[in-house]
C-alpha positions in Angstrom: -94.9 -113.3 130.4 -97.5 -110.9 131.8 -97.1 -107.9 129.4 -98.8 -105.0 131.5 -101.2 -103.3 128.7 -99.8 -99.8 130.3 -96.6 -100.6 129.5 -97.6 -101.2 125.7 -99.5 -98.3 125.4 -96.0 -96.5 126.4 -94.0 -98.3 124.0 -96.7 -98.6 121.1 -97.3 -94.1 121.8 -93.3 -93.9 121.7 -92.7 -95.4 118.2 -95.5 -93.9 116.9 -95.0 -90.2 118.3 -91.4 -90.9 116.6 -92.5 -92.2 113.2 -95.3 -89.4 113.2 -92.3 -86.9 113.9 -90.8 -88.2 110.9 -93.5 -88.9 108.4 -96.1 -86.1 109.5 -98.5 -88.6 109.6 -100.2 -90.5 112.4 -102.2 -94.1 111.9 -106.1 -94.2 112.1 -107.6 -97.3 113.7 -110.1 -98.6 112.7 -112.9 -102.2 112.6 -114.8 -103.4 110.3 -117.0 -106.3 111.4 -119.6 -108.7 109.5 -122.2 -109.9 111.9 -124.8 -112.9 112.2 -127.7 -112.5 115.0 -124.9 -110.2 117.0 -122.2 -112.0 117.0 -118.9 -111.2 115.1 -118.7 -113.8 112.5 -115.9 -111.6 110.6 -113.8 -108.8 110.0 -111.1 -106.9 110.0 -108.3 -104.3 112.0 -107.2 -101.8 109.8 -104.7 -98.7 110.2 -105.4 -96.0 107.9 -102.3 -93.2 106.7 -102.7 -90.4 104.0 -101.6 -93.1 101.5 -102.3 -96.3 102.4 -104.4 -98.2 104.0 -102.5 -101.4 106.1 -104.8 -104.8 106.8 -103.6 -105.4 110.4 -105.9 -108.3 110.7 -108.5 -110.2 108.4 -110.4 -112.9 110.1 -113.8 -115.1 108.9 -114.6 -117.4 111.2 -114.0 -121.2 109.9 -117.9 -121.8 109.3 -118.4 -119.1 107.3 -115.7 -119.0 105.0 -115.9 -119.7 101.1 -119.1 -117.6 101.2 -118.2 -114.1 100.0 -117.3 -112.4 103.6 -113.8 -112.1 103.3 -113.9 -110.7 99.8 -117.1 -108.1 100.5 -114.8 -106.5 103.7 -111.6 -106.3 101.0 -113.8 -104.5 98.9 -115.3 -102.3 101.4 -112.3 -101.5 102.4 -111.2 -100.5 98.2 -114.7 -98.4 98.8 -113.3 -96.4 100.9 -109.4 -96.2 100.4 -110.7 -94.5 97.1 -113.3 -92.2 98.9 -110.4 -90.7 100.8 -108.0 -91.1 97.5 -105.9 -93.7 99.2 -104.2 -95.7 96.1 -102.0 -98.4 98.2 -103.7 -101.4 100.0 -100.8 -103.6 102.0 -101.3 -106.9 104.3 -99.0 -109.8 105.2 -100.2 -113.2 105.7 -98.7 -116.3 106.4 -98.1 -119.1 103.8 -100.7 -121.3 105.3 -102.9 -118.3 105.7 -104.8 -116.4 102.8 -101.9 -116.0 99.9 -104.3 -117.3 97.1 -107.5 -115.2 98.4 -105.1 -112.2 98.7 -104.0 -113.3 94.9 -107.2 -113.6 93.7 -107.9 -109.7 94.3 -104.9 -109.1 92.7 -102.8 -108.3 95.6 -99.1 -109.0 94.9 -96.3 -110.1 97.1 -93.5 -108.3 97.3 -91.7 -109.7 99.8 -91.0 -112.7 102.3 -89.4 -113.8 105.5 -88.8 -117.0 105.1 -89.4 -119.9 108.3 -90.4 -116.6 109.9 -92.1 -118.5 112.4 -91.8 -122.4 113.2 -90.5 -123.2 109.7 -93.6 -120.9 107.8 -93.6 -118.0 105.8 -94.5 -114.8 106.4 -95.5 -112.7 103.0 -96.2 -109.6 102.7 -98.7 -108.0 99.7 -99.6 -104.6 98.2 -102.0 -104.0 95.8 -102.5 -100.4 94.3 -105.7 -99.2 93.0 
């Protein structure tokens, strides 16, 4: 219940030393934040590969939603998948999340764990550009 972070950084370097072993190809990290008088408002935690760009996290905060943010970083983040000729976009959300907004930029879903977690979905989306 008290994860030491050394331990993760162990764990999380083993499974990705073994799938860069395997794929040749090891993630890059990065943020993009949207910012009001210094303070994070929005943004997202992305993991870059040679071919596809993976939307760890996408997050607006609640008083500044339904005003553009969310769909400005997605296509910041379209700007530069196809600077660095990256066609594949992927993200998974939960039901009660952001399925329409993903929809909307015409991410599709392609597949789903049902009740993943206390009876809600989880989906997962792609969108190739």
């Amino acid at each position: 219940n008290t994860p030491n972070t050394n331990d993760q950084k162990i764990i999380r370097d083993g499974i990705v030393n073994f799938n860069h072993s395997v794929i040749n190809d090891k993630a890059n990290c990065f943020t993009l934040t949207v910012k009001k008088d210094e303070n994070i408002i929005g943004g997202a935690i992305v993991y870059e590969h040679k071919d596809a760009l993976y939307l760890d996290v996408v997050w607006i905060n609640d008083n500044f939603r339904k005003q553009g943010i969310g769909s400005k970083i997605l296509n910041r983040l379209e700007d530069k998948a196809r600077s660095k000729s990256i066609s594949k976009l992927f993200v998974d959300t939960f039901a009660f999340q952001a399925v329409d907004f993903y929809q909307k930029h015409d991410y599709k879903v392609i597949g789903t764990a049902p009740e993943y977690l206390l009876g809600h979905d989880r989906i997962f989306m792609r969108k190739d550009i």
